[in-house]
N, C-alpha and C positions, 0 to 999 in steps of 0.2 A: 581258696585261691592263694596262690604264694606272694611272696613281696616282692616278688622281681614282675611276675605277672600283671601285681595290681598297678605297678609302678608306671609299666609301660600302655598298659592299658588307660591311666590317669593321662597322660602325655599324648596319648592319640586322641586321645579324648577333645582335646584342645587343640589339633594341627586345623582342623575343619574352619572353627571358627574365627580365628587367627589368621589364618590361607585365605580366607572370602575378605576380611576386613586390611587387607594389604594394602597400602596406597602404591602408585606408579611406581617402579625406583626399588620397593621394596621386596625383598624374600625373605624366608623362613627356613630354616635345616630343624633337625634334631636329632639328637647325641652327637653335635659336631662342638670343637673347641673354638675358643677366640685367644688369638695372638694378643693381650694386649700390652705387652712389653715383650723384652729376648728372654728374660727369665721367668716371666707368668703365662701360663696358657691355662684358661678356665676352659671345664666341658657342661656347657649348656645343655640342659634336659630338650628345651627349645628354645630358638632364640629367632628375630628379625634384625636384618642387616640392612646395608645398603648394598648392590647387586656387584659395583666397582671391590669391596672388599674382600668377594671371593678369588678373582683373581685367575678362576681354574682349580681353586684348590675345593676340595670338599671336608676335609680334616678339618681343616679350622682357619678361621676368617681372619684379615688383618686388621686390628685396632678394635677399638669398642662397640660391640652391639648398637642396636636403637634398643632393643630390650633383651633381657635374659630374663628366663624362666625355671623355675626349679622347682622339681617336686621331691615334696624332703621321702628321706625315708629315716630307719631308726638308727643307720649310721650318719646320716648327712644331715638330720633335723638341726644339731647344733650348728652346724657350719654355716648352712644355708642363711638362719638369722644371725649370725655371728661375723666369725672371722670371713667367710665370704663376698655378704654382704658389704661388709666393709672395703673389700678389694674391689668389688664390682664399681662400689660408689669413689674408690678414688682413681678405677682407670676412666670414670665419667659414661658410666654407663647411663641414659635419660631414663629409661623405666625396669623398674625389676617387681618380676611377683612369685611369692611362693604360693606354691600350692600343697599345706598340709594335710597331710593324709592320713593322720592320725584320729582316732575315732572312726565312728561310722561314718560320715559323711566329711567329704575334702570339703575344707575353708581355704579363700584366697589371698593373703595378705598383699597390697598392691603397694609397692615404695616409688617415689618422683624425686627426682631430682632439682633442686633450689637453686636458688641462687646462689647462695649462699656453699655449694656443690656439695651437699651433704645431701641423704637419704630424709624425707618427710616420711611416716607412713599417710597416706591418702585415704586406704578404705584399708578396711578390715570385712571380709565378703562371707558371710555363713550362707550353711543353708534358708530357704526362705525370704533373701535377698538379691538385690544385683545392683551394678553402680556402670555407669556411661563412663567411661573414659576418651581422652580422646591424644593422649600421649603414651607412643608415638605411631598409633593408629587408632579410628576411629569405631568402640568396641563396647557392646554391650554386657558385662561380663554377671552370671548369670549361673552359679553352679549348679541348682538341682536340673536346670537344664542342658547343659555342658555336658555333664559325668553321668554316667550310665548307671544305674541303682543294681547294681553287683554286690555277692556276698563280701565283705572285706575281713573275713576271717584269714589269718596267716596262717602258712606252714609253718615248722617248725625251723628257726633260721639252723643252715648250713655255714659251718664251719669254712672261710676262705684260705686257700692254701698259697702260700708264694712261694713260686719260683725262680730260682739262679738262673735257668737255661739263658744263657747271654748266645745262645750258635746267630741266632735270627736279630741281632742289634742292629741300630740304624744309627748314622751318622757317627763322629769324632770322639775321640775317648774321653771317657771323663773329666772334668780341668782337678786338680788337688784339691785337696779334701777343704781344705780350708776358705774356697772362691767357691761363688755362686754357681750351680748347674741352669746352664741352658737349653733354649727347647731343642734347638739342634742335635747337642750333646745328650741330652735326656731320651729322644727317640723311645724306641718301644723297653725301654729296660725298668719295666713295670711289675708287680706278682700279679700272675696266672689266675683267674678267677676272681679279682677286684672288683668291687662294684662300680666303681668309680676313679681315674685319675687324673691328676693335676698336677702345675709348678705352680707353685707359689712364690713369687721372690726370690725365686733360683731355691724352691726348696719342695723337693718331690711329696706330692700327699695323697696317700694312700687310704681308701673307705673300704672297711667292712669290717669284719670281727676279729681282732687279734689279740696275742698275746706274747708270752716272754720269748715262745720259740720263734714265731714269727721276727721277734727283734733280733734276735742272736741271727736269722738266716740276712737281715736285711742290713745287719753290720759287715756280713758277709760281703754281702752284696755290692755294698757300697763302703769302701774300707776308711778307716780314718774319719767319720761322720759321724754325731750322734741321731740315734734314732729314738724317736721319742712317739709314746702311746698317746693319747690327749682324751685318754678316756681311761677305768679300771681295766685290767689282763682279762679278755673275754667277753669285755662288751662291745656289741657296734660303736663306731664312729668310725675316725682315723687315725693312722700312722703316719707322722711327718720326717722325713728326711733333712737334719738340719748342717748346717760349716759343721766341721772339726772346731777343736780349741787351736789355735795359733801357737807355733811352736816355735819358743823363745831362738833368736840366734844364736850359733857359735860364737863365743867371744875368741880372738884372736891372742895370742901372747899366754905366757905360763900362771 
């Protein structure tokens, strides 16, 4: 089974259980973004909203989930408990869980949000366990019953290729290299074959395998920007789209 396969297959795995334990008020998407500022838009594996947040839109929801979900894979493992993580718990997101897929059998890390507005981890969910939750629905979470006992043997990962083709862009041109990109501005001017994309902070990131060429095409891409690996040339993770350096004024007079 490949990792795009297993990935999506782990995520259906959990629409059922999730969809039945819904309270009034509540819905669920998945691979839809959350707005939750002009310059961050996260794309949730799954997530539960409130129903007023979509608005008509199905791309992606206004303001913070009641929960996001993530299922890591061997680009997004880092982010998901990382730098993610961390944006999820300061747009106030109430619950976030990953679901590691690593190994033979997916584990479910469950994070809550305090008082304190920081991430707790809560459970930590292996096989041969389950834990009742009841934030911010009521759910018995349960993996060797959840996920389906499938080979989880990977293909061999495929190389992501990015593409320039800017014919097909959505909304306003880019603001100067040196200001934040917004989701407006940001639209589809993504590479071709990502596994994944986001803004983070007004700063485009990009999952899957890259390397140097990759960066020279997405300096291209995006002129005046540095573009930064956050992983060695060739390994899964991401590619982050950062400001320019600021360029000193003309001074006036001889």
């Amino acid at each position: 089974m490949t990792h795009t396969l297993l990935h999506q297959v782990l995520v259906s795995d959990l629409v059922v259980p999730v969809g039945l334990a819904e309270a009034p008020g509540q819905e669920s998407l998945t691979g839809s973004g959350a707005r939750v500022a002009d310059g961050t838009w996260l794309r949730c594996d799954l997530m539960v909203y409130r129903k007023e947040q979509a608005r008509g839109d199905l791309w992606y929801i206004r303001g913070a989930p009641l929960l996001a979900v993530e299922v890591t894979s061997d680009a997004s493992r880092a982010a998901d408990l990382g730098a993610k993580k961390d944006l999820y718990e300061r747009a106030g997101v109430p619950a976030y869980w990953v679901v590691d897929a690593k190994g033979d059998d997916p584990e479910i890390w469950v994070f809550e949000l305090g008082d304190d507005g920081r991430y707790a981890e809560e459970e930590r969910i292996v096989g041969g366990r389950s834990a009742d939750l009841t934030r911010p629905l009521r759910i018995r979470l349960t993996p060797d019953e959840i996920f389906d006992r499938l080979p989880r043997r990977s293909a061999p990962r495929r190389r992501t290729i990015v593409s320039t083709d800017t014919t097909d862009q959505a909304g306003p041109d880019l603001p100067h290299c040196e200001e934040p990109i917004l989701i407006d501005a940001f639209g589809r001017r993504w590479p071709t074959g990502a596994e994944k994309v986001e803004l983070w902070d007004g700063c485009p990131v990009f999952y899957g395998e890259w390397d140097e060429r990759d960066v020279e095409i997405a300096e291209r891409a995006y002129p005046g920007r540095v573009v930064r690996l956050d992983q060695p040339p060739g390994e899964p993770g991401t590619m982050t789209v950062l400001p320019g350096p600021a360029v000193p004024a003309a001074r006036d007079g001889g």
